[in-house]
C-alpha positions in Angstrom: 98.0 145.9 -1.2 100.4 146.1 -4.2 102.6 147.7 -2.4 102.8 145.4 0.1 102.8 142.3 -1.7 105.6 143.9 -4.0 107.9 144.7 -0.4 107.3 141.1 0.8 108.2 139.6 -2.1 111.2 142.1 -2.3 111.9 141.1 0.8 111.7 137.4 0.1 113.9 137.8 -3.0 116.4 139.3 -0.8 117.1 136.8 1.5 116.8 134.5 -1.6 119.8 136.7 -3.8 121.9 137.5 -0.4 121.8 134.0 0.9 122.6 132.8 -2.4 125.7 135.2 -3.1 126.9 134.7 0.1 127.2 131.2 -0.1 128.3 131.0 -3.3 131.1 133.2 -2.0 132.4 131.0 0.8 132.4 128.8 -1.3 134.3 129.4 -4.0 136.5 132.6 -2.6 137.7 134.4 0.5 135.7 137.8 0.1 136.1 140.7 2.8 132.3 140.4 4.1 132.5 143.9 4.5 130.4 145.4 1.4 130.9 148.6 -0.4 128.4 151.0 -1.7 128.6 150.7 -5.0 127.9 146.4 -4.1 124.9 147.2 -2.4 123.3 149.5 -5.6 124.7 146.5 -7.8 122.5 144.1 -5.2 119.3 145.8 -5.2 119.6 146.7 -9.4 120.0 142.6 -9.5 116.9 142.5 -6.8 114.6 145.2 -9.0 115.4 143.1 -12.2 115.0 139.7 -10.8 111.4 141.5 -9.3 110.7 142.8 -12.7 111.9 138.9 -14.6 109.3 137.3 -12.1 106.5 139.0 -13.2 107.5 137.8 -16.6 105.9 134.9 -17.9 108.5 132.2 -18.4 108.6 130.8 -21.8 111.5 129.6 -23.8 114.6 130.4 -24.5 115.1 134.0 -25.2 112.7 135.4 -22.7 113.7 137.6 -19.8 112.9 134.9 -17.6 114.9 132.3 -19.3 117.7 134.3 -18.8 117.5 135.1 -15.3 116.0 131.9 -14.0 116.2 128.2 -15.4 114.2 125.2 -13.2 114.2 127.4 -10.2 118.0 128.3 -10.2 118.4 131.9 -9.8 122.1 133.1 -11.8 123.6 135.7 -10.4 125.9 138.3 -12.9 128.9 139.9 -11.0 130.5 142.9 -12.6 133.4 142.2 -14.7 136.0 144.3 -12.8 135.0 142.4 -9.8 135.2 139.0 -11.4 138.5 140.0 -12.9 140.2 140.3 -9.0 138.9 137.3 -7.5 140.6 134.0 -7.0 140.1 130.1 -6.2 141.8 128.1 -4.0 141.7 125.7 -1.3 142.9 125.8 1.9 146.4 126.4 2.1 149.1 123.6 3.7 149.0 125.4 6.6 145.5 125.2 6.8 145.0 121.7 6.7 147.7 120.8 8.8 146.2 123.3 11.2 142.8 121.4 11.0 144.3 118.0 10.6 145.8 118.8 14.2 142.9 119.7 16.0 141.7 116.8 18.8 139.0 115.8 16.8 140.6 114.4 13.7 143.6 113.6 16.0 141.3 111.2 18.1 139.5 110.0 14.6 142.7 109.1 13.2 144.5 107.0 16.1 140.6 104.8 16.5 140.9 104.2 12.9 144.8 102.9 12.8 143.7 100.9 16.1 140.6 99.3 14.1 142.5 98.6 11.1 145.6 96.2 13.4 143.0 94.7 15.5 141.3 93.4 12.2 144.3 92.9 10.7 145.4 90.9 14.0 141.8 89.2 14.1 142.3 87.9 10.4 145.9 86.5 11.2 145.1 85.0 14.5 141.8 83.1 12.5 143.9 81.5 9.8 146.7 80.1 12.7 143.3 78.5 14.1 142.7 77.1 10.6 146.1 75.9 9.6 146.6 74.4 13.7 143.0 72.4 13.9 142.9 71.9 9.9 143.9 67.6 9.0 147.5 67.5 8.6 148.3 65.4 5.3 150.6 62.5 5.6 153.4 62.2 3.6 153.9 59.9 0.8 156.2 56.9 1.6 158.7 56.5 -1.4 158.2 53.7 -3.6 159.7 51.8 -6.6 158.3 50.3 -9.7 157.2 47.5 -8.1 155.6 48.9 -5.6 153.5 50.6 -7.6 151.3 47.8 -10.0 151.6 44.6 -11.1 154.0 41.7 -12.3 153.1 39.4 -15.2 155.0 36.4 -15.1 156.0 34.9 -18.7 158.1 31.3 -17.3 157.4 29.1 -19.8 158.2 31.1 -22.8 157.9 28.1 -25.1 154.2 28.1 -24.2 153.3 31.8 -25.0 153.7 33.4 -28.6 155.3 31.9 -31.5 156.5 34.3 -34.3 157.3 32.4 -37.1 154.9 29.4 -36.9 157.4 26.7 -35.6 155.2 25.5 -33.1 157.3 27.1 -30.1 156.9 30.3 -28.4 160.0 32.6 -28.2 161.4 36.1 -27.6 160.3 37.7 -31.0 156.3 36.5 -29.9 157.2 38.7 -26.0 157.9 41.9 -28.0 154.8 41.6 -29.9 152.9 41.1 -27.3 154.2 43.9 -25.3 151.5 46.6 -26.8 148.5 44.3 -25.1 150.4 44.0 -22.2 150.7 47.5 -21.8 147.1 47.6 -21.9 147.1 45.3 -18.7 149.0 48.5 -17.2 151.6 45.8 -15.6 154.4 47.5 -14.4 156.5 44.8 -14.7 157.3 41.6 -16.7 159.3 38.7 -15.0 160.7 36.6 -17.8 162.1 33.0 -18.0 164.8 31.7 -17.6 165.4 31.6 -21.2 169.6 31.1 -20.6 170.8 27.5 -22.3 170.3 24.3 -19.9 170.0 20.7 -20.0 167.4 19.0 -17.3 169.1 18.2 -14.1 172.7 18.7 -15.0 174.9 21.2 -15.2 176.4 19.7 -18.6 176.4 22.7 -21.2 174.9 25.0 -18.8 175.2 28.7 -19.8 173.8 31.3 -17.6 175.2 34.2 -20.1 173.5 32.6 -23.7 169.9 32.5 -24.6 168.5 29.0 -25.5 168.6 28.6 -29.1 165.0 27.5 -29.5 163.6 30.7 -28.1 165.8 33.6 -30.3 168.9 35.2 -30.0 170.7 37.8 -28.0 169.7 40.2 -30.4 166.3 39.0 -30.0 166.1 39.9 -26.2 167.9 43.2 -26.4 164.8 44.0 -29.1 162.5 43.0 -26.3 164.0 45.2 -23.3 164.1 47.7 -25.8 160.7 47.3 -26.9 159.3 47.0 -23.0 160.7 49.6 -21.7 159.7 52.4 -23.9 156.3 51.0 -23.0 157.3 51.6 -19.6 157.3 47.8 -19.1 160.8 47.0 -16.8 162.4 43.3 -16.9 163.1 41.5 -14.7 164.9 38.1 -15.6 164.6 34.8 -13.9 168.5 32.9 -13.4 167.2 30.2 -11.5 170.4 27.7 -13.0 168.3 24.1 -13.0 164.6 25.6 -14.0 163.9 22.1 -16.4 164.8 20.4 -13.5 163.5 19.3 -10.1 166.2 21.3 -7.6 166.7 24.3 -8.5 170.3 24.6 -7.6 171.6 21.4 -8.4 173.4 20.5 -5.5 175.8 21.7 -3.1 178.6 20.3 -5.3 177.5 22.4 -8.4 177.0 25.3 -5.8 180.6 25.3 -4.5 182.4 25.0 -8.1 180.1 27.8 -10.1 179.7 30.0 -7.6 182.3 32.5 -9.7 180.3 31.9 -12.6 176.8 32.4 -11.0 178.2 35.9 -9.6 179.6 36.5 -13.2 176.6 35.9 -14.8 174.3 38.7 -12.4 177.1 40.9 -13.6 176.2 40.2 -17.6 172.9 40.5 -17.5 172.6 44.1 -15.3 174.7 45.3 -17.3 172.4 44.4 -20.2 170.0 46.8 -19.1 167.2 43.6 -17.2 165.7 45.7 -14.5 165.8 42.5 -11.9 166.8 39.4 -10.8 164.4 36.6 -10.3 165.6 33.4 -8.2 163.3 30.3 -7.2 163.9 28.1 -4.6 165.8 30.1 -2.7 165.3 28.3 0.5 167.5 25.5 -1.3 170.4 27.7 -1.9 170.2 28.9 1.8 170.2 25.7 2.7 173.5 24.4 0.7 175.1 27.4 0.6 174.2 30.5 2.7 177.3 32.1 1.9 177.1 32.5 -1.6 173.4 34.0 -1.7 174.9 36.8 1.0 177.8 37.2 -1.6 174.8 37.5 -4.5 172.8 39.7 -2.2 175.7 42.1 -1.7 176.5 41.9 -5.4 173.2 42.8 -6.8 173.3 45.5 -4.5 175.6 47.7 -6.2 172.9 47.6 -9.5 169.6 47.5 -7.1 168.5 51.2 -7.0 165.2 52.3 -8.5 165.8 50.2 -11.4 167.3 46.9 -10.7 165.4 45.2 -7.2 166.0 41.8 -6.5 163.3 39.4 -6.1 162.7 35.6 -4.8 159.9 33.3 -5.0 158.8 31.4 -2.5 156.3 29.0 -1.8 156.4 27.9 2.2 155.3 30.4 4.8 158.0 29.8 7.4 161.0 29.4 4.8 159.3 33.3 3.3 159.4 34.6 7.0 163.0 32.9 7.3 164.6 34.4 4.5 162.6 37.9 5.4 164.8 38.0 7.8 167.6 36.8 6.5 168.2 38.6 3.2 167.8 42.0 1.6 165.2 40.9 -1.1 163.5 43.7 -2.3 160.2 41.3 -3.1 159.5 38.1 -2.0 156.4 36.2 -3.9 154.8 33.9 -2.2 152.2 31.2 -3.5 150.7 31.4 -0.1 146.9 32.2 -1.2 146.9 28.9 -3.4 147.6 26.9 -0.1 144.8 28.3 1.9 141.3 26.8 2.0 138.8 28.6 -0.3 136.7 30.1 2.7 136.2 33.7 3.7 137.2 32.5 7.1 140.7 30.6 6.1 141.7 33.3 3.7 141.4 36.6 6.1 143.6 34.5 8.7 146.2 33.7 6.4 146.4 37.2 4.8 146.0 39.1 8.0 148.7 36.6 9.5 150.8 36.4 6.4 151.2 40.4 6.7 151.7 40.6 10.5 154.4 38.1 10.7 156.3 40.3 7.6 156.2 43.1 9.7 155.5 46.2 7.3 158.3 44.2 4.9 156.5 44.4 1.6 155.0 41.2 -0.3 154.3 39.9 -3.2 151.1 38.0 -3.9 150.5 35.0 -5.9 148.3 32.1 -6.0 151.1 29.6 -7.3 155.1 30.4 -7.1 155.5 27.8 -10.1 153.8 27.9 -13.7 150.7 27.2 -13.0 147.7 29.0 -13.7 145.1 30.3 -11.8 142.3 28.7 -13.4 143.7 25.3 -12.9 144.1 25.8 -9.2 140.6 27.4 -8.3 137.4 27.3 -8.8 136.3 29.1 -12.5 133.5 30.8 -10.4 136.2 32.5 -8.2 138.4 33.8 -10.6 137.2 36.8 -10.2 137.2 36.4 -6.4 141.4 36.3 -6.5 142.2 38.7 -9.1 140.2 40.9 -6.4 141.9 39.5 -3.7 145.7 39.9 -5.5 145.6 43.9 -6.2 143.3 45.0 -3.4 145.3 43.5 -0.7 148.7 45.4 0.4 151.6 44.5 -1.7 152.2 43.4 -5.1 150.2 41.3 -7.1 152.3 38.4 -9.6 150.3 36.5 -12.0 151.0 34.3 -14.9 150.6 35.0 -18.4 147.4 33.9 -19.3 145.5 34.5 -16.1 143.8 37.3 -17.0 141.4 35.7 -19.4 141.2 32.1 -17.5 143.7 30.2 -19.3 144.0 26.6 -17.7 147.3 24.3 -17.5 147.4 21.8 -20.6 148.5 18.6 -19.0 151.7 17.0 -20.4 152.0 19.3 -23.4 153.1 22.9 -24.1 150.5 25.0 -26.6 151.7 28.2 -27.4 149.7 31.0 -27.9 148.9 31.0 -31.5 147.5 33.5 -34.7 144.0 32.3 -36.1 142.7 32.9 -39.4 140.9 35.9 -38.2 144.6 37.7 -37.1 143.0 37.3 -33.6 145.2 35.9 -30.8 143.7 32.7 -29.3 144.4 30.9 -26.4 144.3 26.8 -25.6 142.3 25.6 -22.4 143.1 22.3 -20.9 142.2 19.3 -23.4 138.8 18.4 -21.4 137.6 22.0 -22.6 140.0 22.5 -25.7 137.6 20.4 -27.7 134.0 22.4 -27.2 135.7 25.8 -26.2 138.2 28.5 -27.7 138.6 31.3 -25.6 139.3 34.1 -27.8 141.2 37.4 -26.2 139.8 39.4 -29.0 136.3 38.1 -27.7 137.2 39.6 -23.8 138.3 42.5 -25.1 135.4 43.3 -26.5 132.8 42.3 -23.6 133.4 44.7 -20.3 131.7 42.0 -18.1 134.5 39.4 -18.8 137.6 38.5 -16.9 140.0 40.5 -18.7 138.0 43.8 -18.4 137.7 42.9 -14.7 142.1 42.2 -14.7 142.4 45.4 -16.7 140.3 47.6 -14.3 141.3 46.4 -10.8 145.4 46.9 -12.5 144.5 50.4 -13.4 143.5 51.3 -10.2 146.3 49.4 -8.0 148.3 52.2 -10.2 146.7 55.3 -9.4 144.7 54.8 -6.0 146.7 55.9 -2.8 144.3 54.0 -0.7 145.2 50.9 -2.4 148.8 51.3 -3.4 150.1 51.9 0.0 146.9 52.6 2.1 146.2 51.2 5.6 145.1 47.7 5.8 141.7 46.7 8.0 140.0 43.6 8.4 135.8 43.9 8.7 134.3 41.0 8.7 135.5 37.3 8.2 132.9 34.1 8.3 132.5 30.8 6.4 131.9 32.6 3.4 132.9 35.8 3.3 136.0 38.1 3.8 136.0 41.8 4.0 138.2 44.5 4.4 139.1 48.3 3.9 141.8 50.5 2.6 142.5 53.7 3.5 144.7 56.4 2.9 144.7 59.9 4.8 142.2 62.1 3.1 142.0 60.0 -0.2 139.2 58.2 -1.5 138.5 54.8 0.9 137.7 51.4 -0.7 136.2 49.0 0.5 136.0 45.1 -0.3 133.9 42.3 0.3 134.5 39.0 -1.0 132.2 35.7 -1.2 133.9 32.8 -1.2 130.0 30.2 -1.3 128.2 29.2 -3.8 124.9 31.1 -2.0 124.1 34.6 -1.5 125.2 36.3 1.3 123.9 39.2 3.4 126.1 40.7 5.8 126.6 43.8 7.9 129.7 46.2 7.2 129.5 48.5 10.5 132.5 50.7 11.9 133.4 54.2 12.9 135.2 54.7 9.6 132.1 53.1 7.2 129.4 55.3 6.2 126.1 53.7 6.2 126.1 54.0 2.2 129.3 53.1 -0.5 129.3 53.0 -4.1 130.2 50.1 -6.4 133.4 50.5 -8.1 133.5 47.1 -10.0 131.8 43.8 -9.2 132.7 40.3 -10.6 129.2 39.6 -11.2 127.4 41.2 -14.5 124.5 42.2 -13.3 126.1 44.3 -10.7 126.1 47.9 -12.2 128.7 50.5 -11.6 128.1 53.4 -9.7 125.1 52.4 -8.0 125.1 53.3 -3.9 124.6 50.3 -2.1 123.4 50.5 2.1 126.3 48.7 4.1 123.9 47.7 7.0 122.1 45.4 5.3 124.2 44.1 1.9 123.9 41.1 -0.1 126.7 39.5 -1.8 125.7 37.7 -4.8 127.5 33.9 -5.2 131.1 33.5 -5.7 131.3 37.5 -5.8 134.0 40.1 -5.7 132.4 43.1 -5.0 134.7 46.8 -4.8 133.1 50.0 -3.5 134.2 53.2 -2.5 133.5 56.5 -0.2 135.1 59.7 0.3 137.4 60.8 2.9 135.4 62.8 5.5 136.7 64.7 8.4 
């Protein structure tokens, strides 16, 4: 039984050592499989000993079997003569391109090439798809300054800031003010005229010197200086008879200056204004058309990005006549002070004003002359127009003043004035002036007043696409209110809906391009918070309430 059990076990260990060697040999070398005598003794003296290690109990290192056998791996001791003569390699260039060219790998490698261009192929063909069915953007129309914010119109400068306490506003007051105007993020300032002239005659009329009473030449070079480095551009009124009642005299005066007037545009572009104001243009048209195309081509030569001409206007057919008549690079019109205070009378003359102009671009105002705001509407709808002026296409003109209510003072100029406190003040009409001074400091300070309300709706005429040079879409339109919407390619859409009554009123904004929800960007009334999403199909304007909101662009 010994016996036996030692042969099988022999036997086993020799398949175990053989099958071992001889892969290890393929492996590594390129043996003749042929075996000599003396490699078949070596075999069986490594078969006897690995017999013998077995029976040995396997303990640590040291011990036969720790030597011979380690976690089942049996090591295998070639001679040394014989290790000395044997080499390792791989297969030889031959070789592999022998195997590399059998059908096999020939046929593996062409359906891997083929699967690599027909995902390569795949991937292209995919992004054509994209680019070809992906929203094309539209291209930004090119626009100049005053296209791109607000004008803030300083006529009377008499009435606005006196610098050294004589009662009378002048040039030094402008350039101290220019800081807070910057914070209005105007774009422009339209100024005067402030050139020498006696009411209603030409006597001692001086386009080319600055009235006395309101600084020097020195004075308004400080101010363009001043403005501009604020970003601020100038542009100056030359209206010749502005104490007057006709602006242009008469034809008489038109036909003998008309050298000087032409001189006079010269001097001042080449002071560095950025414009040229005229009023009553539909006068000088009248008397003499030739000279305004002679002016029109003149002005021409300086109007690039920095020198536009503008007219103000106050009729809608004489606006409409000229439109088509002149070059003008603006014409502001006082057209939304002569329309009835309804949400029904406003939409038509907006949505008719900008038809008839036909993609010419505007300017809004609610008076062409001096006036204020507050002392031609409503207080309650202040807000309601300021809205109205920068959310509409085109570019909104407003007077000094306007952006914190200030009312005309009857009869009398007040200038803006320094209280004890170093805060600026300004002077309402005399049935308020006595129980109420509006303080700017005051409206500075409060984010639900009319200033913060100017401040924000100017800041985003600047920046918003939609509402710089967006499309322009009427909504709705009734007694009481007006809405519309503004649009811009893929940019943000704002909406705007305006109440006109007295009342609360609930109304339903429905269209393919609304979304059933917006959110409020600003609202004229204080206890309208920011931010808040507001349904469309059921919303309730509060009285006398501007109210802005906005939604994303979705494809």
């Amino acid at each position: 039984m010994g016996n036996n059990k030692s042969s099988l076990k022999l036997g086993h260990l020799h398949c175990v050592v053989v099958e071992s060697l001889f892969l290890s040999i393929i492996f590594h070398f390129k043996p003749s499989l042929a075996m000599s005598k003396d490699t078949e003794l070596d075999l069986k003296d490594v078969e006897l000993n690995e017999l013998d290690a077995e029976k040995q109990p396997m303990t640590g290192e040291g011990s036969p079997a720790a030597e011979t056998e380690k976690n089942g791996c049996v090591k295998v001791k070639l001679p040394e003569d014989q290790e000395e003569g044997l080499k390792f390699t791989g297969l030889s260039k031959e070789e592999l391109l022998k195997v590399a060219g059998t059908p096999g790998w020939v046929r593996t490698r062409w359906a891997l090439l083929i699967l690599f261009w027909l995902g390569w192929l795949g991937m292209l063909a995919a992004a054509i798809v994209i680019i070809v069915q992906a929203p094309r953007c539209q291209s930004v129309p090119e626009q100049s300054w005053w296209h791109k914010g607000a004008l803030y119109r300083i006529g009377a400068v008499a009435a606005f800031m006196d610098s050294n306490g004589d009662g009378m506003g002048d040039l030094a007051g402008v350039s101290q003010r220019i800081d807070e105007l910057n914070q209005l993020k105007i774009k422009g300032l339209v100024l005067g005229p402030v050139h020498k002239s006696i009411q209603n005659t030409d006597f001692n009329l001086d386009l080319m010197a600055i009235d006395p009473s309101l600084g020097s030449m020195e004075n308004f070079t400080r101010l363009l200086q001043v403005a501009q480095k604020k970003s601020i551009r100038v542009v100056l009124d030359l209206t010749p008879n502005y104490k007057g009642e006709k602006p242009w005299f008469n034809e008489t005066y038109l036909k003998t200056n008309s050298e000087k007037l032409k001189e006079a545009f010269r001097f001042w572009m080449d002071q560095g204004v950025d414009g040229i104001q005229l009023s009553g243009v539909e006068e000088l048209l009248e008397l003499q058309p030739q000279l305004w195309e002679e002016l029109r081509s003149l002005t021409g030569n300086y109007s690039t990005e920095e020198r536009p001409r503008q007219t103000s206007l106050q009729d809608m057919d004489q606006i409409l006549t000229l439109q088509n008549r002149s070059a003008a690079d603006l014409l502001v019109s006082g057209v939304l002070g002569q329309l009835n205070r309804t949400g029904s009378a406003v939409a038509a003359g907006v949505e008719g004003y900008l038809s008839e102009l036909r993609g010419s671009w505007p300017g809004w105002a609610v008076s062409e002359t001096q006036s204020h705001m507050a002392s031609l509407v409503p207080q309650r709808l202040l807000g309601v127009y300021h809205t109205l002026l920068f959310t509409v296409p085109g570019t909104p003109v407003t007077n000094y003043g306007d952006e914190i209510g200030l009312r005309d003072e009857p009869g009398q100029v007040r200038p803006i004035q320094r209280d004890r406190d170093r805060k600026l003040t300004f002077s309402l009409s005399l049935s308020l002036s006595l129980s109420l001074s509006l303080s700017l400091q005051a409206q500075k300070s409060d984010p639900q007043s009319l200033l913060s309300l100017y401040r924000s709706l100017s800041d985003l005429k600047g920046k918003e696409r939609s509402l710089l040079y967006g499309e322009f879409q009427p909504l709705l339109s009734s007694s009481s209110v007006f809405s519309y919407l503004r649009r811009w390619d893929q940019s943000e859409r704002f909406l705007v809906a305006l109440n006109f009554g007295e009342s609360p009123a609930e109304v339903t904004l429905q269209d393919p391009l609304v979304p059933p929800e917006a959110t409020v960007v600003l609202s004229s009334d204080p206890s309208r918070q920011a931010g808040v999403s507001l349904g469309l199909e059921k919303l309730t304007l509060h009285p006398s309430e501007a109210l802005l909101l906005k939604f994303p662009y979705v494809a």
